[in-house]
TORPA-4810 file (N, C-alpha, C, O; in nm, 3 decimals):
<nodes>
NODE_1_1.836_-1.434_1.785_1.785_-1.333_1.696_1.639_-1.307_1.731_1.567_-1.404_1.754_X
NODE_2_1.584_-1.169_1.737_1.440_-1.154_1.724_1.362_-1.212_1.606_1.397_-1.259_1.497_X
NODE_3_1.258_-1.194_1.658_1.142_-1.217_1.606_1.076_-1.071_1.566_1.029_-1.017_1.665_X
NODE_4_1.065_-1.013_1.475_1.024_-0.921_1.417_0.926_-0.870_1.332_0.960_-0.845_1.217_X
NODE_5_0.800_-0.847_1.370_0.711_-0.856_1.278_0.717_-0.713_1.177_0.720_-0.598_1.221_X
NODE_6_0.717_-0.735_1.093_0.754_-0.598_0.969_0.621_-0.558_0.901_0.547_-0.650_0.865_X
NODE_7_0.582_-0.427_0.881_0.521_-0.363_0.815_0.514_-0.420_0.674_0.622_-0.443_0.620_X
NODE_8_0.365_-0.453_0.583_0.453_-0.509_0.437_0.522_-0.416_0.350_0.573_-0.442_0.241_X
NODE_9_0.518_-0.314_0.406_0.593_-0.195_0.275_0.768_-0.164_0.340_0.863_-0.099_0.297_X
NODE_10_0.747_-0.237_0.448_0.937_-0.223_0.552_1.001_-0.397_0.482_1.119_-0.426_0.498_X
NODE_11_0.916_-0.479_0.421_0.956_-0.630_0.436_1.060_-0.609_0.251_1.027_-0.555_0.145_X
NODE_12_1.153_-0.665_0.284_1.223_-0.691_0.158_1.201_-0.800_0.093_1.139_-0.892_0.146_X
NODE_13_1.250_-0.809_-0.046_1.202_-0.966_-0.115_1.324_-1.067_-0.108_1.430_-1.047_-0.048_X
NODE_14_1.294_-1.167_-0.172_1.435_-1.230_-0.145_1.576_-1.190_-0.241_1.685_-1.240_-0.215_X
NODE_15_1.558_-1.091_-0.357_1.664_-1.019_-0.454_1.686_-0.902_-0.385_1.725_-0.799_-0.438_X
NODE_16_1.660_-0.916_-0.253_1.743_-0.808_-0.199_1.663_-0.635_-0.165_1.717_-0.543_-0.104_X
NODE_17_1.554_-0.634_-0.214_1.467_-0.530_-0.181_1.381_-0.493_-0.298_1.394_-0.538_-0.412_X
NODE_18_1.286_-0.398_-0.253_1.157_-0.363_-0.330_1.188_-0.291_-0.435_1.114_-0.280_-0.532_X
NODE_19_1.304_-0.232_-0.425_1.332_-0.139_-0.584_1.279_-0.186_-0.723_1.160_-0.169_-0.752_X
NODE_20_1.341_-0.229_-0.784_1.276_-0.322_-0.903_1.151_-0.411_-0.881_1.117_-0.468_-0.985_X
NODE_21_1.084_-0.433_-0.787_0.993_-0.575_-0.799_0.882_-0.479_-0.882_0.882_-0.356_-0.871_X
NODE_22_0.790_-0.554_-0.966_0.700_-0.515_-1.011_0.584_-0.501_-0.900_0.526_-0.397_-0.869_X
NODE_23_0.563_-0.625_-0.851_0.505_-0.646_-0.735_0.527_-0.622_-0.607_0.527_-0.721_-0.534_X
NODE_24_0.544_-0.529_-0.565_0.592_-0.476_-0.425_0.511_-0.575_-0.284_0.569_-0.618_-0.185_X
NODE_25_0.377_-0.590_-0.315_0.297_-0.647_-0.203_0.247_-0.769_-0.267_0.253_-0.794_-0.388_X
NODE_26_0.208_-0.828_-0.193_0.140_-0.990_-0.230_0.005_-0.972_-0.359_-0.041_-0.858_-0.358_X
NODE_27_-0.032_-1.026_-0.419_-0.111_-1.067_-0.473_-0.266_-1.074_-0.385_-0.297_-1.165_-0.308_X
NODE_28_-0.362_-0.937_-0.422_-0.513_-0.983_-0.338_-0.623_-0.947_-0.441_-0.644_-0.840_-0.496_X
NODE_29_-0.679_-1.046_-0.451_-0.805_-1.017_-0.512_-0.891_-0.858_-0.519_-0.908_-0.771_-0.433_X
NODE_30_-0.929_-0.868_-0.650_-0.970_-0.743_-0.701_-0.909_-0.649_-0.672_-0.975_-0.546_-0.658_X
NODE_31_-0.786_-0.642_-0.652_-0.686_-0.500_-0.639_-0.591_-0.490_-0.713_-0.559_-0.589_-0.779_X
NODE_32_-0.528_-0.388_-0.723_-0.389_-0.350_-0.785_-0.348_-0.278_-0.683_-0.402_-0.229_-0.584_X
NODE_33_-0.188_-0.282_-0.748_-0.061_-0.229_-0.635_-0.062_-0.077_-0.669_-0.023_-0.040_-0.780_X
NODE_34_-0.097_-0.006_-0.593_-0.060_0.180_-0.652_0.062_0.204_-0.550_0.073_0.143_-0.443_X
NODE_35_0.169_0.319_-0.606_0.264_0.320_-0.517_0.241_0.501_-0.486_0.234_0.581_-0.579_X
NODE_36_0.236_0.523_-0.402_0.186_0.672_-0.363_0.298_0.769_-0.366_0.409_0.750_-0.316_X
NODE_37_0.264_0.861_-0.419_0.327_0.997_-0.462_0.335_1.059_-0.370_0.268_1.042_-0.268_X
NODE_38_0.442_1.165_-0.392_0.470_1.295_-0.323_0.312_1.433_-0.321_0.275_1.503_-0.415_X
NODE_39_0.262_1.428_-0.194_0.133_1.523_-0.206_0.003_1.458_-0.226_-0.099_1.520_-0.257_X
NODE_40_0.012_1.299_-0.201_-0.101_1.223_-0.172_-0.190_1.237_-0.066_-0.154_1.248_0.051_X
NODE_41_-0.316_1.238_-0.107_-0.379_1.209_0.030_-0.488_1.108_0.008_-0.530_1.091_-0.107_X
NODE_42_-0.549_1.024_0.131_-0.651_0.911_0.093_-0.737_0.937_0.026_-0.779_0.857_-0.058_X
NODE_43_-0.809_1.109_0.052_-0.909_1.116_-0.031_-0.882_1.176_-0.176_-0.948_1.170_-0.279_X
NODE_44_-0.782_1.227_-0.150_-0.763_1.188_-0.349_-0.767_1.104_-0.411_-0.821_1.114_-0.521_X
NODE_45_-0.694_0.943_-0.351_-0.668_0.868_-0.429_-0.791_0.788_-0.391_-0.793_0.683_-0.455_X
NODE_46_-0.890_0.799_-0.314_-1.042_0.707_-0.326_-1.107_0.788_-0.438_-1.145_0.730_-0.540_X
NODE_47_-1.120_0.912_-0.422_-1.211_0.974_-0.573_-1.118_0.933_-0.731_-1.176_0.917_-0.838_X
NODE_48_-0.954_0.923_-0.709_-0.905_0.863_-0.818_-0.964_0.705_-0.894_-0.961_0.674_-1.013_X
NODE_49_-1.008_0.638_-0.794_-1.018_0.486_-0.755_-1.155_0.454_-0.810_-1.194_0.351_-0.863_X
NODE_50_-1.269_0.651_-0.766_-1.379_0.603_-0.725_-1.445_0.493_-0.623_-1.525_0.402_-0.646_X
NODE_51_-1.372_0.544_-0.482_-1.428_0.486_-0.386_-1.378_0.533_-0.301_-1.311_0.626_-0.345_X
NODE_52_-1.361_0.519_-0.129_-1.407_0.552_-0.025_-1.272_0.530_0.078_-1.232_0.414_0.092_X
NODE_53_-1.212_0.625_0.138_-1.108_0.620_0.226_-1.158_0.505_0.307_-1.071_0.419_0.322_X
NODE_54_-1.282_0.475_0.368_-1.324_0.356_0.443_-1.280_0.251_0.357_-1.190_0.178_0.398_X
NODE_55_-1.320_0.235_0.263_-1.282_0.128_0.146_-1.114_0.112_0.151_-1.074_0.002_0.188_X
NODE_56_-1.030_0.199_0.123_-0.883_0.219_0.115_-0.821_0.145_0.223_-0.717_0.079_0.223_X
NODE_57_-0.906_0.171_0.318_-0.831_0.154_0.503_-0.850_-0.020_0.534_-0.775_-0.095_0.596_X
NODE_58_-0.962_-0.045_0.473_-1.038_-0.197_0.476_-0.940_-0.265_0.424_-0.866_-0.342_0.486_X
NODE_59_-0.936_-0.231_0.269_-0.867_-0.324_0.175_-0.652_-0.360_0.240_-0.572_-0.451_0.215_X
NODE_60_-0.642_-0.217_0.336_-0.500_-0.203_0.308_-0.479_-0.205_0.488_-0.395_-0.145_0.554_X
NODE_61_-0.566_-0.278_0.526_-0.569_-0.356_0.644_-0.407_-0.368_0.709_-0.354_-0.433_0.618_X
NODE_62_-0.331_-0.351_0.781_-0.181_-0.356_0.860_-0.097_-0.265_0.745_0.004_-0.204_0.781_X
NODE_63_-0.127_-0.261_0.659_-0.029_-0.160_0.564_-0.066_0.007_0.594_0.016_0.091_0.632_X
NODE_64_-0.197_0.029_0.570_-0.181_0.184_0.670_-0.269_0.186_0.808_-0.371_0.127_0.843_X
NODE_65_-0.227_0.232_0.837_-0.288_0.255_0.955_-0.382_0.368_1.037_-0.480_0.351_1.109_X
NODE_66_-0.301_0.507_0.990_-0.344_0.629_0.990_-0.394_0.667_0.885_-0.317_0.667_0.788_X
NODE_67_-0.495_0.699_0.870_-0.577_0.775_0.712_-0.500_0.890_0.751_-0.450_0.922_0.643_X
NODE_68_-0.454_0.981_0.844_-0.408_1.100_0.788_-0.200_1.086_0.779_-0.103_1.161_0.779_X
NODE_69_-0.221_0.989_0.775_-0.026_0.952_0.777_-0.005_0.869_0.653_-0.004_0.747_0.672_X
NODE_70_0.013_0.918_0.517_0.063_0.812_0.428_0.215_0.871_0.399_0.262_0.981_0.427_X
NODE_71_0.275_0.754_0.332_0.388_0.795_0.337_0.430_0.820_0.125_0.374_0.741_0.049_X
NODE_72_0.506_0.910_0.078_0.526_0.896_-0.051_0.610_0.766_-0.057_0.670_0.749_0.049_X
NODE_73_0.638_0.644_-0.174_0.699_0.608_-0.221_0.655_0.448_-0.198_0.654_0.353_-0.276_X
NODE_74_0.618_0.460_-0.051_0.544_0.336_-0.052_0.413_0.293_-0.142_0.362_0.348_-0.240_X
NODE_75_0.385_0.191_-0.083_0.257_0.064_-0.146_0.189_0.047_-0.099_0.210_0.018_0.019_X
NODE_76_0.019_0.050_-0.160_-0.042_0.047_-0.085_-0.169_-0.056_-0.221_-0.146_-0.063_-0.341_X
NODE_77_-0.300_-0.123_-0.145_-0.411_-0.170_-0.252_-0.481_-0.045_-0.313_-0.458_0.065_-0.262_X
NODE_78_-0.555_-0.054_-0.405_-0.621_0.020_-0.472_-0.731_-0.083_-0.529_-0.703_-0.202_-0.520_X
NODE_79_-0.837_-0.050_-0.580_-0.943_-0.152_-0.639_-0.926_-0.157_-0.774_-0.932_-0.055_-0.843_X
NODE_80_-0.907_-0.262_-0.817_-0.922_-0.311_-0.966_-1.037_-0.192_-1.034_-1.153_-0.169_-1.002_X
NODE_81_-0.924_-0.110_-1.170_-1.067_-0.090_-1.210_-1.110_-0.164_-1.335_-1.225_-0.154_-1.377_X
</nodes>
C-alpha cells in the first residue's frame, strides 16, 4: 500500500468522514475552524476576521496554498475573535 500524504481538508476522521465532525481540523491555538462558502475570497474573509490574507496563508500553512484558489465547503483557520 502507499504512503500518502493528504491535504487536512482531503483526510477523513475515524467515523468515517468530515460531514458531522464539529471539528473538521485539529485543534490550534488562538483560532477557530471557519468552513468557507460559496463566493469566498481571502480578502473578504481577513476584513471579516479583521486581519490580513498574509495572516490567513501563515496560520493555514499546507491547508491552502493558493490565496487565489479556495475551495467552497472546505476548512480552513481563522483567528479567535
Amino acid at each position: 500500500m502507499e504512503n500518502k500524504e493528504l491535504n487536512l481538508n482531503e483526510m477523513e476522521n475515524a467515523s468515517g468522514g468530515t460531514g458531522g465532525s464539529k471539528y473538521p481540523l485539529p485543534h490550534k491555538d488562538g483560532c477557530d475552524v471557519y468552513r468557507i462558502e460559496s463566493g469566498a475570497t481571502l480578502s473578504r474573509i481577513a476584513g471579516r476576521w479583521n486581519t490580513t490574507v498574509d495572516y490567513l496563508m501563515y496560520i493555514n500553512e499546507g491547508i491552502i496554498t493558493n490565496r487565489n484558489d479556495i475551495t467552497a465547503g472546505r476548512y480552513m483557520y481563522v483567528p479567535r475573535r
